[in-house]
PAPATI-666963 format. One line per 2 residues: for each residue y, x, z of N, C-alpha, C, O. Coordinates in pm, 1 decimal. Example, Ala and Ser with C-alpha at 12.3 -4.5 7.8 and 13.67 -1.06 7.14 Angstrom:
-569.0/1319.0/780.0/-450.0/1230.0/780.0/-330.0/1320.0/780.0/-331.9/1423.6/846.5  -225.0/1285.0/708.0/-106.0/1367.0/714.0/3.0/1290.0/787.0/113.8/1340.9/803.9 $
//
This chain:
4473.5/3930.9/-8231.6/4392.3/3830.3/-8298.3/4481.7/3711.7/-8332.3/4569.4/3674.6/-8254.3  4459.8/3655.3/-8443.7/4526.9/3571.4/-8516.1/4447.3/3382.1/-8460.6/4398.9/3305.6/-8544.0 $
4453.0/3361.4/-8361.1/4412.5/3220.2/-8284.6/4409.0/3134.0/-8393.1/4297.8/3099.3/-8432.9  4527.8/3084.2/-8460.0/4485.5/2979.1/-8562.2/4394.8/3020.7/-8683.9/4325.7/2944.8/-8751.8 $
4407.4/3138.3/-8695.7/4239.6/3159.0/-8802.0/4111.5/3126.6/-8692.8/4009.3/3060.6/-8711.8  4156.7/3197.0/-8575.4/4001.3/3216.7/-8525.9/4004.0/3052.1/-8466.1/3905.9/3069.4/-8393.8 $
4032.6/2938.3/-8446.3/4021.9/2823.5/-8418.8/3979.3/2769.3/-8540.9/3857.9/2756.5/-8556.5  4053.5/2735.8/-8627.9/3999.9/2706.3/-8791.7/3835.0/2739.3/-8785.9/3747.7/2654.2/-8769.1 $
3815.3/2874.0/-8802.8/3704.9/2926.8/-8819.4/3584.4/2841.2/-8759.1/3485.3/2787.5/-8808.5  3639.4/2852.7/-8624.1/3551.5/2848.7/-8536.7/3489.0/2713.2/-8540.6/3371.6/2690.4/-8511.5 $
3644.5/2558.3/-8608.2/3560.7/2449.9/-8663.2/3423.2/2486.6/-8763.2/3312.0/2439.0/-8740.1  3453.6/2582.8/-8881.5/3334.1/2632.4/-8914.1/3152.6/2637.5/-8837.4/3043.3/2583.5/-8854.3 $
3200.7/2713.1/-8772.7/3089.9/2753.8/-8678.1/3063.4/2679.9/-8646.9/2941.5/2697.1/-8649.4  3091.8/2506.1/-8576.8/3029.4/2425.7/-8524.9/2962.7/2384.0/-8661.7/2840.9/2380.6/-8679.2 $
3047.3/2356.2/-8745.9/2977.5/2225.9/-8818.1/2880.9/2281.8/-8924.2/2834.7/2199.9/-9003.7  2847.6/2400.1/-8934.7/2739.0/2495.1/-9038.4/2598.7/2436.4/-9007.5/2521.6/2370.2/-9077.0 $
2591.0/2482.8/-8879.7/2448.7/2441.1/-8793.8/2385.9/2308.9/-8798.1/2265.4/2283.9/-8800.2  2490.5/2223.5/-8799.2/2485.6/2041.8/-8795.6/2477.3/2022.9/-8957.2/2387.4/1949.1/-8997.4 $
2551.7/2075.0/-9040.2/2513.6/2016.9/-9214.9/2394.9/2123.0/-9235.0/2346.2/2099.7/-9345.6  2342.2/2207.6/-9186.2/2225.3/2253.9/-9227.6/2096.1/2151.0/-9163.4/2012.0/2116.3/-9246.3 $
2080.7/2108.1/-9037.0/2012.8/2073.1/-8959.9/2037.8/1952.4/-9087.7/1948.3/1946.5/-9172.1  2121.5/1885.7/-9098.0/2067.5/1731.1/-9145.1/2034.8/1749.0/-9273.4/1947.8/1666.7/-9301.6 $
2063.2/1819.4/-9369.2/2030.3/1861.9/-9497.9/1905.2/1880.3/-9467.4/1848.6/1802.1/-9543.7  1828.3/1929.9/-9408.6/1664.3/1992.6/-9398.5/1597.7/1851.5/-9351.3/1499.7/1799.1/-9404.2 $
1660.1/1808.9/-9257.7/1588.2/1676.7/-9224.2/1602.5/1562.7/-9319.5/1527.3/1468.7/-9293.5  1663.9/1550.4/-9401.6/1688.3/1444.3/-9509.7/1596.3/1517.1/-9603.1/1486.3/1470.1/-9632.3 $
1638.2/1626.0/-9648.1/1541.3/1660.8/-9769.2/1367.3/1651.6/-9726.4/1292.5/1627.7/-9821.2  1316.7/1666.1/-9617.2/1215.0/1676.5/-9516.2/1170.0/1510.0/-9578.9/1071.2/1486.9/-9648.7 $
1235.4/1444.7/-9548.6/1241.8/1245.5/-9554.7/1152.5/1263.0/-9700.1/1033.9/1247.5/-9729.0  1256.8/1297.6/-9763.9/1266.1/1314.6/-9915.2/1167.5/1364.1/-9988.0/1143.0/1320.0/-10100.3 $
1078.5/1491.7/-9914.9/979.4/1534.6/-9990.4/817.4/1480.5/-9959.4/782.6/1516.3/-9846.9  731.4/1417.8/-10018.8/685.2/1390.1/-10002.7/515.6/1503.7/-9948.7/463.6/1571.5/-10037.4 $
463.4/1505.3/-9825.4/348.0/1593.3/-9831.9/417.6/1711.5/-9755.3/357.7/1781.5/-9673.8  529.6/1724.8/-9784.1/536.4/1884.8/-9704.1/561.4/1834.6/-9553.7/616.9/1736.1/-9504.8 $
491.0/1954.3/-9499.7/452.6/1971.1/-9354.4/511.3/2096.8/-9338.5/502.2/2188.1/-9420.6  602.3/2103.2/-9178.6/671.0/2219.8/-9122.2/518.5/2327.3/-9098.6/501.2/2443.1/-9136.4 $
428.3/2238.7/-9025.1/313.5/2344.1/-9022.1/270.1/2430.5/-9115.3/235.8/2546.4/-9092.6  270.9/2363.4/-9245.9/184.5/2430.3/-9363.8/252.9/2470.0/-9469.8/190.3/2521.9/-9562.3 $
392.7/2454.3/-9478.3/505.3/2483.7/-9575.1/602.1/2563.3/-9519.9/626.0/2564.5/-9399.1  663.6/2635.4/-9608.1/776.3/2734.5/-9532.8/923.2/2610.2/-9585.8/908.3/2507.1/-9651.3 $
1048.4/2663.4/-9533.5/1162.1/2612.8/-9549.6/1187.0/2589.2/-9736.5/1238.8/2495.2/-9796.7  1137.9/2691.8/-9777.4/1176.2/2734.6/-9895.2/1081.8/2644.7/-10001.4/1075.4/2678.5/-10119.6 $
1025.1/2553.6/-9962.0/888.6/2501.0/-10044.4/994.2/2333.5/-10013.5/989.9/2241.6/-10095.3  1042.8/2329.5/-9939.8/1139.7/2196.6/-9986.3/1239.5/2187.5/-10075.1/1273.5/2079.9/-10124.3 $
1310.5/2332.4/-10110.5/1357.2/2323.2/-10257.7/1270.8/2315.7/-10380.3/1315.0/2301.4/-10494.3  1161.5/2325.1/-10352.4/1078.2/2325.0/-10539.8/1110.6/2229.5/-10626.4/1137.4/2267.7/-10740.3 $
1117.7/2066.8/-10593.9/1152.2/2006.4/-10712.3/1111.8/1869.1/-10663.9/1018.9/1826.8/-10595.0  1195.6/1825.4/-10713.5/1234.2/1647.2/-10708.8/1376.1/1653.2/-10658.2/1467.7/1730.4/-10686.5 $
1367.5/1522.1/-10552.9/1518.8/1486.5/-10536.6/1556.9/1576.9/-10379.7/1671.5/1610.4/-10349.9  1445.7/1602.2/-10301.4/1421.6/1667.2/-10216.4/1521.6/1803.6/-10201.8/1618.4/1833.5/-10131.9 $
1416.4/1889.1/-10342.0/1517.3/1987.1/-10377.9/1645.5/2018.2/-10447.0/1695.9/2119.1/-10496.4  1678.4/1895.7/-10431.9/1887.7/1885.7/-10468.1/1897.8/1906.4/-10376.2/1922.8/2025.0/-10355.0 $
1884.7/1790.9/-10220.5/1919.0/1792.3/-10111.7/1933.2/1937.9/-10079.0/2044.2/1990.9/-10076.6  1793.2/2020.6/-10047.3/1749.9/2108.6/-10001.1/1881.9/2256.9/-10004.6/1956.1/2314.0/-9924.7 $
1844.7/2264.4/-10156.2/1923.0/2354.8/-10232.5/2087.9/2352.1/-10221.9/2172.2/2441.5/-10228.3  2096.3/2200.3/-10201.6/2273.5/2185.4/-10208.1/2345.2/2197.0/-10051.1/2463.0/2217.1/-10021.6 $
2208.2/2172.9/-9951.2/2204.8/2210.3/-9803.7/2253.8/2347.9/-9743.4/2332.3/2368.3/-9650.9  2169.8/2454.3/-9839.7/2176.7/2583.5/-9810.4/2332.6/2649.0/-9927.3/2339.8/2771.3/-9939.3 $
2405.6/2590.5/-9977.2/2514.2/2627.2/-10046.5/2616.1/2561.7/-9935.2/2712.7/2624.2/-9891.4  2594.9/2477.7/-9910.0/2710.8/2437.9/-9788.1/2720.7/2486.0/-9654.3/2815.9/2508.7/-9579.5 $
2572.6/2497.4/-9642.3/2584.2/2596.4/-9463.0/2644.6/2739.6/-9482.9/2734.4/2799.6/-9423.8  2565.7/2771.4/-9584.0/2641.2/2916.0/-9650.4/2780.7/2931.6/-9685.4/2844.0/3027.9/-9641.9 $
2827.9/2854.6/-9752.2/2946.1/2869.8/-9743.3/3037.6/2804.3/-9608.5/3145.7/2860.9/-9591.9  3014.1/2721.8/-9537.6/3065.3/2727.8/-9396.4/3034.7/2863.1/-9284.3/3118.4/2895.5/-9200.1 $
2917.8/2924.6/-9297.9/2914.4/3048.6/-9233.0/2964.2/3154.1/-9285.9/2965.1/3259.5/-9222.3  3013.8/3145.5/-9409.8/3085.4/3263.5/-9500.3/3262.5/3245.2/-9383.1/3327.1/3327.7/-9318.6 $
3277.0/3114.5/-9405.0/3406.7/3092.1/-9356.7/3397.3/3103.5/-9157.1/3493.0/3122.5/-9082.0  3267.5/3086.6/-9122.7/3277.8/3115.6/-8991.3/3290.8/3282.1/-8963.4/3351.7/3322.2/-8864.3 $
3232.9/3368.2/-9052.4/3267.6/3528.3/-9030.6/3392.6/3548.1/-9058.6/3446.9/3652.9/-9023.6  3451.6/3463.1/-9118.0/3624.5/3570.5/-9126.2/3674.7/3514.6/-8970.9/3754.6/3588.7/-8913.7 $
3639.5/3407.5/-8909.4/3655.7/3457.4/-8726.7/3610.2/3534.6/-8695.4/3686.1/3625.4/-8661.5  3448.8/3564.3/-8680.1/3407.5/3671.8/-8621.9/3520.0/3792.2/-8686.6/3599.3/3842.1/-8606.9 $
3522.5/3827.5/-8804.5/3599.5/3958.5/-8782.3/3718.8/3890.9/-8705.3/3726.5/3918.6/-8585.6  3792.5/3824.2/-8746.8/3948.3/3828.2/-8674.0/3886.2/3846.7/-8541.0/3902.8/3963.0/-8504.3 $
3817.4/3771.4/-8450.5/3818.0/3827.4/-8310.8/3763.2/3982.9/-8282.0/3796.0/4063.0/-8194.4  3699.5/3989.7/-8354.0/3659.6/4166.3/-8341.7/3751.4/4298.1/-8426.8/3692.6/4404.3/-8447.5 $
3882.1/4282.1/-8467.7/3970.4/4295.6/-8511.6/4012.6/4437.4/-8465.1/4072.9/4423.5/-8358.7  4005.2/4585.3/-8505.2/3985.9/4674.6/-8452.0/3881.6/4727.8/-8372.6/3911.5/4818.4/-8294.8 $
3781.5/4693.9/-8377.3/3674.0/4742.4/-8339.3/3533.0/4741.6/-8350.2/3477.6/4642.8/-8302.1  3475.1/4812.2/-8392.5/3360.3/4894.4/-8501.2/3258.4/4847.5/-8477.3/3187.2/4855.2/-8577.4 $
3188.7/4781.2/-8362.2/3095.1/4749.5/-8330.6/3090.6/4571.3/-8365.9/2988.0/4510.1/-8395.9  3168.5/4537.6/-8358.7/3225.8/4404.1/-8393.0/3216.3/4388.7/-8529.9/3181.7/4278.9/-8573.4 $
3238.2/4469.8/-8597.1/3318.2/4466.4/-8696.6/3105.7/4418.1/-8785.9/3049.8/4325.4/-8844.5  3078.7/4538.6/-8741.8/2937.7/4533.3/-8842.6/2869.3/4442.9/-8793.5/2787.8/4389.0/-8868.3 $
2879.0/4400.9/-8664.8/2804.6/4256.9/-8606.3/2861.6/4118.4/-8727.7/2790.1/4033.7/-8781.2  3028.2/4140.0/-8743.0/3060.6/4040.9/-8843.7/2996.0/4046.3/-8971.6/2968.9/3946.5/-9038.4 $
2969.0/4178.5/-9008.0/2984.4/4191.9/-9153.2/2824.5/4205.3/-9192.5/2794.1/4242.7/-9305.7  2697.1/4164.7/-9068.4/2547.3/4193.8/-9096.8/2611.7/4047.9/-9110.3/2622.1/4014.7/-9228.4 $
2649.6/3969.0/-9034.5/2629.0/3805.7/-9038.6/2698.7/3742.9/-9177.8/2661.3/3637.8/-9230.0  2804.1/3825.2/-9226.0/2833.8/3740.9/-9387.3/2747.4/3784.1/-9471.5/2745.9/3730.3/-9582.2 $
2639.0/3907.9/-9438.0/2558.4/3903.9/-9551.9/2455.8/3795.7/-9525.9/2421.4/3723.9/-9619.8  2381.3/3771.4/-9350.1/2352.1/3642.8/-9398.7/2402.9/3560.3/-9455.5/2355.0/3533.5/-9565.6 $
2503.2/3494.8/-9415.5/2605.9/3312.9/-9484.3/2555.5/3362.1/-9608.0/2455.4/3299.6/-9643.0  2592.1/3457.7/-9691.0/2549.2/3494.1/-9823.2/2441.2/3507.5/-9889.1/2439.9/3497.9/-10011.8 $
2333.9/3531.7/-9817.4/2213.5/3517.5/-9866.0/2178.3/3367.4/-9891.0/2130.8/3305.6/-9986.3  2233.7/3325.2/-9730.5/2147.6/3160.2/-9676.9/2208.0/3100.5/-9848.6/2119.2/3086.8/-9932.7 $
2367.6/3065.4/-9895.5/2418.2/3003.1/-10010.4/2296.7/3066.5/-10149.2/2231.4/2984.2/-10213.4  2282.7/3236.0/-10179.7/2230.2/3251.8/-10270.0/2067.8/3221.5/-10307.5/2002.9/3242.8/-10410.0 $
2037.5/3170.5/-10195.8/1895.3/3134.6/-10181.3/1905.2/2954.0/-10207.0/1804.4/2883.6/-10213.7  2010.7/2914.6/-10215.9/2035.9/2793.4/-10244.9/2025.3/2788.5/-10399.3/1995.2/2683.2/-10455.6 $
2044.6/2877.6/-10452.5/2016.0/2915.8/-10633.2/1920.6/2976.9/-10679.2/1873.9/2962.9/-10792.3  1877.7/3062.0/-10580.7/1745.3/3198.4/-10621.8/1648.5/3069.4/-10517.7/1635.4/3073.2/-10395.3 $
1597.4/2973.6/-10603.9/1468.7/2887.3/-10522.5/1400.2/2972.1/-10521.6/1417.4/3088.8/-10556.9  1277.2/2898.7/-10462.7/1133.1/2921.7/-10513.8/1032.1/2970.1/-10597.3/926.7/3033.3/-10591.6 $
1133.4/2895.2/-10706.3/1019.3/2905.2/-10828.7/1035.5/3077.5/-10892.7/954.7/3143.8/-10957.8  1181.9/3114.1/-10839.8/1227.3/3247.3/-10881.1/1175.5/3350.3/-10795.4/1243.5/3403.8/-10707.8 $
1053.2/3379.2/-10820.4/944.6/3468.7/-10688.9/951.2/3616.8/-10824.8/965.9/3604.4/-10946.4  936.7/3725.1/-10756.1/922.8/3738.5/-10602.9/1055.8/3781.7/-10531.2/1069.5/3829.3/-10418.5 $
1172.9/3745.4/-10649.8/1296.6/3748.0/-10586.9/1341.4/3676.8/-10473.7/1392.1/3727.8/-10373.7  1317.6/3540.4/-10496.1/1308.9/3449.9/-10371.4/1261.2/3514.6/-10208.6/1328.9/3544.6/-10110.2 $
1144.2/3517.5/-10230.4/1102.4/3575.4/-10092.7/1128.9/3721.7/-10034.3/1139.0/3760.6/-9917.9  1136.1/3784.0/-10147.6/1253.7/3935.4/-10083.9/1375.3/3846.5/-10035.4/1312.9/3800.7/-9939.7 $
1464.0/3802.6/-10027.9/1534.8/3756.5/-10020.9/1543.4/3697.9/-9891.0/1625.1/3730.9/-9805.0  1446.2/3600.1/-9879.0/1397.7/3505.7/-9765.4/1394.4/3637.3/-9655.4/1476.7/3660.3/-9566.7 $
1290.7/3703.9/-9685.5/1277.1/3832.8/-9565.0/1396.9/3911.8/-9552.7/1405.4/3959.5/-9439.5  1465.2/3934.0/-9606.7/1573.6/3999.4/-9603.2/1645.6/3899.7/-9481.8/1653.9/3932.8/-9363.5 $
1692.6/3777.1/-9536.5/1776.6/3656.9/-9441.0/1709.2/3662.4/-9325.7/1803.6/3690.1/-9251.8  1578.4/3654.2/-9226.8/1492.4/3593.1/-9165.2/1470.6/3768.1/-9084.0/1401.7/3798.4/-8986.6 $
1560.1/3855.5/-9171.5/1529.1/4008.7/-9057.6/1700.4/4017.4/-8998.1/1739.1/4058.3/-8888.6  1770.8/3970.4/-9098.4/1921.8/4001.8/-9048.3/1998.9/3881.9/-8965.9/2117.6/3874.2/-8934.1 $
1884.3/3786.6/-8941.5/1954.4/3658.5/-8852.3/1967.9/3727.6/-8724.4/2065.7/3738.9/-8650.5  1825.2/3780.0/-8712.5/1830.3/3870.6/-8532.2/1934.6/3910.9/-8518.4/2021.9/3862.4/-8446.3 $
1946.1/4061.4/-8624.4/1990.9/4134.5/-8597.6/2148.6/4128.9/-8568.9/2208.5/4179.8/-8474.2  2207.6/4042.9/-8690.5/2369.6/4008.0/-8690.4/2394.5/3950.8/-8560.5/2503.4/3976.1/-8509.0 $
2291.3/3859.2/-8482.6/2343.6/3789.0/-8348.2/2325.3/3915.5/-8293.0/2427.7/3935.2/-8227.5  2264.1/3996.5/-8284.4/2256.9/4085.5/-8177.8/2334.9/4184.1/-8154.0/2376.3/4221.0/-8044.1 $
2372.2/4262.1/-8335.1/2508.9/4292.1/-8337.8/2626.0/4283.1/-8278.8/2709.0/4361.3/-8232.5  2610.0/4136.5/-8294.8/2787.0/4091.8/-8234.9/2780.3/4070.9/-8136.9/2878.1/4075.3/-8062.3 $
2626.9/4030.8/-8087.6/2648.7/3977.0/-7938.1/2676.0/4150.6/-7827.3/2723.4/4144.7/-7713.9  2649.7/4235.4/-7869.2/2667.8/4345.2/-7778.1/2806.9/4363.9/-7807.7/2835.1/4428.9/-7707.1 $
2928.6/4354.0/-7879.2/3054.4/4352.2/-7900.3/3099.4/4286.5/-7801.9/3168.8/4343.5/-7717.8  3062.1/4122.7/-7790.1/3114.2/4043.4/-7710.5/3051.6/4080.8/-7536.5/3117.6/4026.2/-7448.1 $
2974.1/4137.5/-7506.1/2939.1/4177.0/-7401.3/3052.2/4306.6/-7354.4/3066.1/4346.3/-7238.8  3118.6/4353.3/-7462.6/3154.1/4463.7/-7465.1/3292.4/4397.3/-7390.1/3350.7/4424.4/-7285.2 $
3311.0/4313.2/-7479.9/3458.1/4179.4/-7404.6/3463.0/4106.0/-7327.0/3535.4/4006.5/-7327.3  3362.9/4149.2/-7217.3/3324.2/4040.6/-7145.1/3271.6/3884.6/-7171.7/3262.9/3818.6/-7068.1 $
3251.4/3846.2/-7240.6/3211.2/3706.8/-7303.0/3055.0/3742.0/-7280.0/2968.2/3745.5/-7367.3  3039.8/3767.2/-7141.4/2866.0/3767.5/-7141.3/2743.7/3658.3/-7172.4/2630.2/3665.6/-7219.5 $
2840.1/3540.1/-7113.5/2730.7/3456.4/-7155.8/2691.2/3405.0/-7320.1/2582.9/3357.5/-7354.1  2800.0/3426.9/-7401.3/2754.6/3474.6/-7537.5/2671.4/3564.5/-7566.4/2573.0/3517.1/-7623.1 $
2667.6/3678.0/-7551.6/2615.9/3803.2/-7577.4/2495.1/3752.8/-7520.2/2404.9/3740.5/-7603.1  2459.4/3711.9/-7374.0/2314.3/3660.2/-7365.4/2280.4/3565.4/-7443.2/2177.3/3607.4/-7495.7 $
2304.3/3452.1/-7488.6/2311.1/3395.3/-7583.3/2281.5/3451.4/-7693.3/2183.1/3406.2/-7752.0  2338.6/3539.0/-7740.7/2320.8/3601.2/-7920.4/2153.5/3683.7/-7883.9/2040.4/3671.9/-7931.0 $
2208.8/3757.4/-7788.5/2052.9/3892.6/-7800.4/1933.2/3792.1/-7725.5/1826.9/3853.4/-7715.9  1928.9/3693.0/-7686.7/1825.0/3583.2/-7641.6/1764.0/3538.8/-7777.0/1654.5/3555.7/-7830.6 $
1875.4/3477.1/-7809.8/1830.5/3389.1/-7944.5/1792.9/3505.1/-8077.9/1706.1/3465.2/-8155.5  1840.2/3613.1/-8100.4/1788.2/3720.9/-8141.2/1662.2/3772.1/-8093.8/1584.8/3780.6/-8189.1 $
1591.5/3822.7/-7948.4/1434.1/3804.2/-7919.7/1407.1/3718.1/-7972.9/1321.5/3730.5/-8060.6  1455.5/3610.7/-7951.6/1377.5/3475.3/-8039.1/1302.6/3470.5/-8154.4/1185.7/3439.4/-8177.2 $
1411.4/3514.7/-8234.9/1424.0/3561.0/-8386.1/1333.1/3615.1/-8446.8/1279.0/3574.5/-8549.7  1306.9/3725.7/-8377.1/1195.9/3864.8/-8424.8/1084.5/3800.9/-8357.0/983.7/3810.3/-8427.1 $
1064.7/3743.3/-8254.6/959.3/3723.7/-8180.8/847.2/3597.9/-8262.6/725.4/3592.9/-8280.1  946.2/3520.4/-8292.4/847.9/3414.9/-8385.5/815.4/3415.8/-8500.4/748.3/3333.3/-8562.4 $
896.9/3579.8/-8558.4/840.3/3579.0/-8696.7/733.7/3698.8/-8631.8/629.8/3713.6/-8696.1  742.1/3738.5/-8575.4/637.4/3839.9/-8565.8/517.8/3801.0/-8510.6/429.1/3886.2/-8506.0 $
487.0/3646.0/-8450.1/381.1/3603.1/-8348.6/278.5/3580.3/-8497.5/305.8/3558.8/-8615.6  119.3/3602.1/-8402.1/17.5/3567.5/-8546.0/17.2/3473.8/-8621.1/56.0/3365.9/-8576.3 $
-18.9/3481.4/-8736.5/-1.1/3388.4/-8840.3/85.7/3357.7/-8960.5/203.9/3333.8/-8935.5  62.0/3355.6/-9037.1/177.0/3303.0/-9154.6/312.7/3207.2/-9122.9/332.7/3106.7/-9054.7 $
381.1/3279.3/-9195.3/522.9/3199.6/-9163.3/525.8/3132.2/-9246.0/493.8/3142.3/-9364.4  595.9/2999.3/-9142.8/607.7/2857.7/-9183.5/734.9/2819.5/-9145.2/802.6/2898.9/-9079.8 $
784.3/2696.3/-9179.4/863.3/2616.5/-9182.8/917.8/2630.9/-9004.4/1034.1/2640.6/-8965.3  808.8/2628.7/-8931.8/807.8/2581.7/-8766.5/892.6/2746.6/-8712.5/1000.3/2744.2/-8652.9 $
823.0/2872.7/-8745.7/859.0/2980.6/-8702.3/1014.3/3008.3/-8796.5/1085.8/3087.2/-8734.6  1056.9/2976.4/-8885.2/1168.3/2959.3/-8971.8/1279.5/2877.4/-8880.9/1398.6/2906.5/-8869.5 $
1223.0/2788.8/-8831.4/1365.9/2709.3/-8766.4/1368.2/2738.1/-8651.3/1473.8/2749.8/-8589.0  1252.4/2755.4/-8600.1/1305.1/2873.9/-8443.7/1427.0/2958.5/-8462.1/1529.5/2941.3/-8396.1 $
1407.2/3084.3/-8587.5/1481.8/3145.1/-8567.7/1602.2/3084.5/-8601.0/1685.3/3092.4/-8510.5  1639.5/3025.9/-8702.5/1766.1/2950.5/-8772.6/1819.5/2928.8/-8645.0/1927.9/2967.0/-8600.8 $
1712.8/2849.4/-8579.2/1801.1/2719.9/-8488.2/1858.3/2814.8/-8395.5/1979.7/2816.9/-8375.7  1771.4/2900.3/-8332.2/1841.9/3017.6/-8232.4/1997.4/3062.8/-8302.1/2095.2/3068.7/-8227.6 $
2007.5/3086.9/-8417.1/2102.8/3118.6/-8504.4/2238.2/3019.1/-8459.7/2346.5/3054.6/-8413.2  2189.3/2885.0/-8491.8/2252.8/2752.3/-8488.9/2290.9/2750.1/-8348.0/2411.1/2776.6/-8350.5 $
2258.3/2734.6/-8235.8/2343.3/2721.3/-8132.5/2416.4/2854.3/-8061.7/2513.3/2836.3/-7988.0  2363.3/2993.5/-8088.7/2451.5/3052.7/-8045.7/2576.7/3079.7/-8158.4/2667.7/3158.1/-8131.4 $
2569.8/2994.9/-8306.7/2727.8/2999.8/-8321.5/2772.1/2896.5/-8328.4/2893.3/2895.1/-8350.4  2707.6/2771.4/-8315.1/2792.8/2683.1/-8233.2/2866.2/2662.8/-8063.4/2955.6/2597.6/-8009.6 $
2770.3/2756.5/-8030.1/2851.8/2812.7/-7842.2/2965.5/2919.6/-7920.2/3081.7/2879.4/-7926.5  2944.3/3004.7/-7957.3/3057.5/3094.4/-7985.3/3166.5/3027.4/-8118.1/3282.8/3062.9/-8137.4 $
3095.3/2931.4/-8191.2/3249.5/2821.8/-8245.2/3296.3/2758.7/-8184.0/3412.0/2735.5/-8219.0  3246.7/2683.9/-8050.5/3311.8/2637.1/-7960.3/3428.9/2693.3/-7839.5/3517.8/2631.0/-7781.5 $
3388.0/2831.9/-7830.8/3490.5/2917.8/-7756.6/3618.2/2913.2/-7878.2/3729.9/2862.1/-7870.8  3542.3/2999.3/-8007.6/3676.4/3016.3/-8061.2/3763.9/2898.0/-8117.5/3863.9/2933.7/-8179.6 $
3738.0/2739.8/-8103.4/3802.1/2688.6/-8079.2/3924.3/2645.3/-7997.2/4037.4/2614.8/-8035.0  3866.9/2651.4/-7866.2/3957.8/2638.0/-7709.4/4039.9/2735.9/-7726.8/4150.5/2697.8/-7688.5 $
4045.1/2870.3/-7774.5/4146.8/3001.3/-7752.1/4263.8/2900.4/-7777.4/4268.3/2798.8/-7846.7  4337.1/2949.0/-7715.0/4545.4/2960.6/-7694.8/4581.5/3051.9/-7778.6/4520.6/3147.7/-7826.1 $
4697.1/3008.9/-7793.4/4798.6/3097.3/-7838.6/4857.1/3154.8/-7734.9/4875.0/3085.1/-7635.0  4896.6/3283.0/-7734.5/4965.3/3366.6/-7622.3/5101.1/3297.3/-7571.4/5172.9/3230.0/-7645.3 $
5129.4/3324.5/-7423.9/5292.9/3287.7/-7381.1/5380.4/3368.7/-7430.6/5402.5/3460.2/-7351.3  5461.7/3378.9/-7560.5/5566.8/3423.1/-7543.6/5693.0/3470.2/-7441.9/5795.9/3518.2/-7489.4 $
//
């Protein structure tokens, strides 16, 4: 494993979670009437100044989690189980950015889309997190497949999904790769 990619990266990983989190809460400020209860995530991009914020929110987390998976692969670097744990999670980063362009108003592409992102958040943490269990890094791996139950669990509880069951899962998303950008920060370089 290549340490100064996977450190680089791993600045990634912290700071995705934190410019998404404040992007949603500013645009949140910004829109007037929408409620986490009664609105999904995706109803703060529709239009005004809100949805610049919103929209230009989800192109930057996305592309910081695009750049946090080329760590995940470098640390999973020869090995298969790793490998697709990395590569379910850049198709999220990729969705989260293309949903930053495919709004709302672009239905019913939009919300295929949305469901697509909101089934592969679980799954990519859970992915990788059984890799890293595989490496001993258990308390990640509990971490990933925790916040993964999470995931499935609040989109699946009764009722229409909203804004509230949306950032459950995100946020579950958000700190287990800010715990696992924070490891791959600290890594060393080997003793020669």
């Amino acid at each position: 494993m290549n340490v100064k990619i996977v450190r680089l990266m791993g600045f990634f990983g912290v700071a995705a979670p934190i410019i998404g989190a404040l992007m949603i809460f500013i645009s949140a400020q910004a829109t007037p009437g929408w409620d986490p209860a009664g609105h999904t995530l995706s109803q703060l991009g529709a239009e005004g100044f809100g949805a610049v914020l919103f929209n230009s929110g989800l192109l930057m987390t996305g592309a910081l989690m695009m750049l946090f998976s080329t760590g995940l692969f470098e640390v999973s670097k020869g090995d298969r189980r790793g490998q697709v744990g990395s590569a379910t999670y850049l198709v999220t980063s990729v969705l989260t950015a293309v949903l930053g362009v495919v709004t709302v108003q672009y239905q019913p592409i939009h919300d295929f889309l949305a469901i697509v992102l909101f089934v592969l958040i679980p799954l990519g943490m859970m992915a990788y997190s059984i890799y890293l269990w595989t490496r001993g890094l258990r308390n990640y791996a509990a971490l990933g497949l925790l916040g993964g139950v999470i995931g499935i669990a609040v989109m699946e509880w009764g009722g229409p999904v909203n804004a509230l069951k949306e950032l459950a899962s995100a946020g579950s998303l958000g700190v287990w790769q800010m715990a696992l950008g924070y490891w791959m920060l600290r890594q060393k370089e080997p003793k020669e």
